[in-house]
N, C-alpha and C positions, 0 to 999 in steps of 0.2 A: 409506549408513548401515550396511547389511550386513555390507560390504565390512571396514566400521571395527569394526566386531564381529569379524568372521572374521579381522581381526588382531589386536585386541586379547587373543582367545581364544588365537591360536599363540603372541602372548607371552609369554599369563600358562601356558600350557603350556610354554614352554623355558624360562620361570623355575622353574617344578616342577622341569625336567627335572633344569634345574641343581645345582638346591639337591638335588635326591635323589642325583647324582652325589656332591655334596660333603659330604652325611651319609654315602654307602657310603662314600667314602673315608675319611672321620675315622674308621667304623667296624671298616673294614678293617687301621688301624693297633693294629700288637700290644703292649697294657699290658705296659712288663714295667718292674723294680722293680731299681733297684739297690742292696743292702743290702751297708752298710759297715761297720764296726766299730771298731777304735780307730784314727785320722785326725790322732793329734798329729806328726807328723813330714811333710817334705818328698812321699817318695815316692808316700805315700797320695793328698797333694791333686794331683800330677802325674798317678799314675792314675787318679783322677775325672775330671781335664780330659779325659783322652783317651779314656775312656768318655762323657764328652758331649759330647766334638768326631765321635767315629762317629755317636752317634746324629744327629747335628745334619749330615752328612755329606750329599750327593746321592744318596747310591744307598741313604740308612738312612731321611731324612728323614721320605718319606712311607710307611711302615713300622713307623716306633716312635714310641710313647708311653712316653718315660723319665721315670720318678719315683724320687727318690733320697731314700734314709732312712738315718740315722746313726742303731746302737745304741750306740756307744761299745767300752771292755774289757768287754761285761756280755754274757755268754751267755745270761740268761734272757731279758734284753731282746732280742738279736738273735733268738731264738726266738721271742717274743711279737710283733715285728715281723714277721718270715718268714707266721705263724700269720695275721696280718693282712692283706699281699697277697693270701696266697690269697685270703683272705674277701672284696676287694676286687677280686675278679677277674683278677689275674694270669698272663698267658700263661708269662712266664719271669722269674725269677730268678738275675740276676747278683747272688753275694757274695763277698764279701772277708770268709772266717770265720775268728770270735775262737779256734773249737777245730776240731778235727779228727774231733772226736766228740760233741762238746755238742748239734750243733743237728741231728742223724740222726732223731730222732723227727719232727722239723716239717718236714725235707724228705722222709722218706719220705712223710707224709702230705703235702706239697705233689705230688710226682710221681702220687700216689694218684690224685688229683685233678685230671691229666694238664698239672700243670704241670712246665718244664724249669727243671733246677737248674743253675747253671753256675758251680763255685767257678775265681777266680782266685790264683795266686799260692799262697795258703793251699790245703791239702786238706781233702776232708769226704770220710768216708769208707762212707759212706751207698751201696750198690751203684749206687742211682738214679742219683746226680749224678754229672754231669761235672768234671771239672777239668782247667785249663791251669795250667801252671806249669814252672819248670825243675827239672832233677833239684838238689833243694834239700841232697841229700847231698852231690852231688858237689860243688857251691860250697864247702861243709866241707871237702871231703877236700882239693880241688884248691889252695884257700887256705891251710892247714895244712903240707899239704905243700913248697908254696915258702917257709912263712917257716922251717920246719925247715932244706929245702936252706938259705937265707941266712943262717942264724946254725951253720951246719958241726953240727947236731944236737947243739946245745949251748946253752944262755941262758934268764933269767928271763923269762916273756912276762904280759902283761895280757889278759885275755880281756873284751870287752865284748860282751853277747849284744842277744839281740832284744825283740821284745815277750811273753811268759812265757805259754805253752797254747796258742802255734800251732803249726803243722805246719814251719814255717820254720823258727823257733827253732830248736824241738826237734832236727831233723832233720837244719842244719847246724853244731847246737854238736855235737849226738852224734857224727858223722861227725868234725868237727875234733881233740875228745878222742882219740876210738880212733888218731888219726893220732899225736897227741902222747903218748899211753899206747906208741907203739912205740918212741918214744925216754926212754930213764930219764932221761939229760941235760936235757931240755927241763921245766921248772918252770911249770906257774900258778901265780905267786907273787898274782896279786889277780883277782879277777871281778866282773863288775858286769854290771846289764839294763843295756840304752841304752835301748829302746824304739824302737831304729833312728831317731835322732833325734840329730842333731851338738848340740844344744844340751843333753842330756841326757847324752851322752857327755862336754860341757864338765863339767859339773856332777860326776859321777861318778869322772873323771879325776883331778878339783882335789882328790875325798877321800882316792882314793890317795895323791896327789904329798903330800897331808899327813902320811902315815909313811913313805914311801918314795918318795926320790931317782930323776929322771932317770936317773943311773949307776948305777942297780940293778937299771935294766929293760933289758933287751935286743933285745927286740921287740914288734909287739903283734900280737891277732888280734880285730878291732872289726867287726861285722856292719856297722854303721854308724859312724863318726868317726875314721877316718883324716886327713879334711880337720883335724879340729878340733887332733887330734896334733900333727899337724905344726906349725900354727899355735902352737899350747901351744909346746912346744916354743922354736918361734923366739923367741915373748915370755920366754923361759926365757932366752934368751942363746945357746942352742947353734948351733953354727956347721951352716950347711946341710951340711956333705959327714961329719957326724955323727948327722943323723937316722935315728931308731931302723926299722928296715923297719918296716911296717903293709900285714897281709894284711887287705885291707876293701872297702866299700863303693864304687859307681859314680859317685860324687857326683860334679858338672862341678870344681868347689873342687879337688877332690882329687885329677882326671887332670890339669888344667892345674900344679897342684903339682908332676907328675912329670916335666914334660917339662925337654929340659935345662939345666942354669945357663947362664946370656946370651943365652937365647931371651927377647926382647921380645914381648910380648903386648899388644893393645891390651885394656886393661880399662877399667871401669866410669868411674873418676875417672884415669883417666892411662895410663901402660904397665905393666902386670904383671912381677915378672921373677920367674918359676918359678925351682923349686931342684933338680932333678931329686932327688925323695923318692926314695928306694928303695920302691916300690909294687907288689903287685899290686892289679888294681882289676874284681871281678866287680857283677852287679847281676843278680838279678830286671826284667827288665824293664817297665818302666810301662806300656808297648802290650799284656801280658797281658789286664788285664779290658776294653779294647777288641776283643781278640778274641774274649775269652769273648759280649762284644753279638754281634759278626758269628756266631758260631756258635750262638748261642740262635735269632736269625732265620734263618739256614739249616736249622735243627733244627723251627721253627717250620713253614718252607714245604714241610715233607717229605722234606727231604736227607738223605740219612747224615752221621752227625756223629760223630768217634771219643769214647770216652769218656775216656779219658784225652791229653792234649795235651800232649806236653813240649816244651818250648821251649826252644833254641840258647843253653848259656849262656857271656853275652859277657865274654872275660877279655882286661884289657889289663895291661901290664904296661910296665916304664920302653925295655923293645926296640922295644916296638908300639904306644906312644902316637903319636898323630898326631892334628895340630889341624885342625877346619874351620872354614874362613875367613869361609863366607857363614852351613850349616849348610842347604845343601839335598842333597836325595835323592840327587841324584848322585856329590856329598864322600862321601855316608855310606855308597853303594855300594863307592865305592871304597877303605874303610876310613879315614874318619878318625873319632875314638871321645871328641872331648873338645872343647869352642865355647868360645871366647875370654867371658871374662869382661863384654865389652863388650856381648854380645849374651846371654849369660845370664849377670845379675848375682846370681842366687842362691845360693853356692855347693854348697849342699845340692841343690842339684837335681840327679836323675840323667841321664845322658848315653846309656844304650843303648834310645835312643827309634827305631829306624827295626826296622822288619820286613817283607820281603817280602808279607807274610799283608795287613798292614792298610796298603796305600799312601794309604788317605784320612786316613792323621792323621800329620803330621810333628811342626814344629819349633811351629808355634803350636796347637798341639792340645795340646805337652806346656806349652809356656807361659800358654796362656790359656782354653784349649779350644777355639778355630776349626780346621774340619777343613778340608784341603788342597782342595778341592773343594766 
């Protein structure tokens, strides 16, 4: 009878044990918050998957506690949201900000408070927070400048921008201007926000083409919808080896567009046959606020973490497109920059998902959020 006690007792002790193990663990994992902003276009919901494919990753899993909150366009909102984590406990702060200065009061008062701030993509300019992003000038200047080269510094162009009070916008329409300000030849004959959003850019395009002719544009320079261009275009009647160059976005749509005429693709409902667009094709990359997670938890466990993170920005262009076939790590090492339509049938989806930095999120982390591991 003892005996059955004296184990009964070691039981119900390594059941304690247990359960005290897997409260410190639960307690061990770090709240942090991912606050997002405006989320109506493509790239935004790509880079949430890949921020909840790391989280959700083996080497993040038991570590974070991700909760994600949409302010929308609304800076007070995303400030009163920010304002709330903390209140809620918050170790860190992955956002994706509406301004670049709107929301400097709520995070200085979050870092006050010894929480870490980690803007992606967009900057805050708060000395506190961190930021990863790419030099969001140079995308302007670099895209600017080719489509100047391609039209001999000469022609009407259409400018389509981004979503209006971020740091991105701003920073690579300005940069594009000062490029086009250097040639008097080169004309904005029309501009329009897209909202970096190809179905916005549809919308927007249709109002131009309402007073002004295909044969009047000579170029374009579209943050976002080059894919949709070209498409317009074709339903226009113009013959492919006519299409207007488009200095734009990294859409998959829109690199498989460029590769060359009689190249077979296998696509979605049949074979694809690209027209080789006259394209350059940059992106911000979607695996940013996936890194900005992996460096809040490195920041978190006492690491050094840079404060500012500029990221490799990826330019392909109609010389250096190249298709991957399967769409694993090692195509993508070895430079191919655009997946057949068969395998991503979105064509708004971006294509510069691979980065040495976060090898636990590929190809299903940008499609559905599962991370590689």
């Amino acid at each position: 009878m003892m005996k059955k006690k004296h184990l009964m007792a070691a039981a119900a002790a390594l059941a304690l044990s247990a359960a005290g193990v897997s409260a410190a663990q639960a307690q061990a994992k770090h709240k942090i918050f991912l606050s997002m902003s405006y989320i109506g276009n493509d790239w935004q919901g790509e880079a949430a998957n890949m921020i909840k494919a790391m989280a959700a990753s083996k080497t993040m899993a038991d570590k974070v506690d991700l909760q994600v909150q949409v302010a929308g366009p609304n800076a007070q909102r995303q400030i009163q949201q920010i304002n709330a984590m903390v209140q809620a406990g918050a170790k860190a702060i992955i956002v994706f900000p509406i301004s670049p200065t709107a929301l400097n009061a709520a995070v200085k008062n979050a870092c006050e408070k010894g929480v870490t701030v980690i803007a992606y993509d967009g900057e805050i300019t708060e000395p506190c927070a961190y930021n990863v992003a790419i030099d969001q000038e140079e995308a302007g200047r670099v895209t600017a400048e080719w489509l100047v080269k391609k039209l001999n510094g000469k022609g009407n162009i259409v400018s389509i921008t981004g979503v209006p009070g971020t740091s991105v916008d701003t920073l690579r329409t300005k940069a594009a201007k000062e490029v086009f300000a250097k040639h008097p030849d080169i004309k904005i004959v029309n501009e329009a926000v897209g909202m970096w959003s190809q179905a916005v850019a549809r919308t927007e395009l249709s109002k131009i083409l309402a007073t002004r002719k295909w044969d009047q544009i000579d170029g374009l320079w579209m943050q976002v919808g080059c894919y949709t261009a070209n498409t317009m275009q074709i339903e226009a009647g113009i013959p492919e080896d006519k299409l207007k160059p488009c200095a734009g976005e990294g859409s998959n749509g829109g690199r498989v567009q460029m590769l060359p005429t009689g190249t077979e693709v296998e696509g979605a409902n049949g074979t694809y046959k690209p027209m080789a667009a006259p394209r350059i094709s940059y992106a911000s990359p979607p695996y940013s606020g996936a890194l900005a997670l992996k460096l809040a938890v490195a920041k978190l466990e006492g690491k050094d973490v840079p404060k500012k993170t500029v990221l490799p920005l990826p330019v392909v262009t109609n010389e250096t497109i190249k298709l991957c076939q399967e769409g694993t790590w090692d195509e993508m090492k070895a430079g191919c920059n655009a997946f057949k339509p068969s395998i991503v049938t979105n064509p708004g989806w971006f294509a510069s998902i691979f980065s040495s930095e976060t090898p636990e999120i590929g190809l299903n982390a940008a499609l559905v959020g599962q991370p590689e591991n």
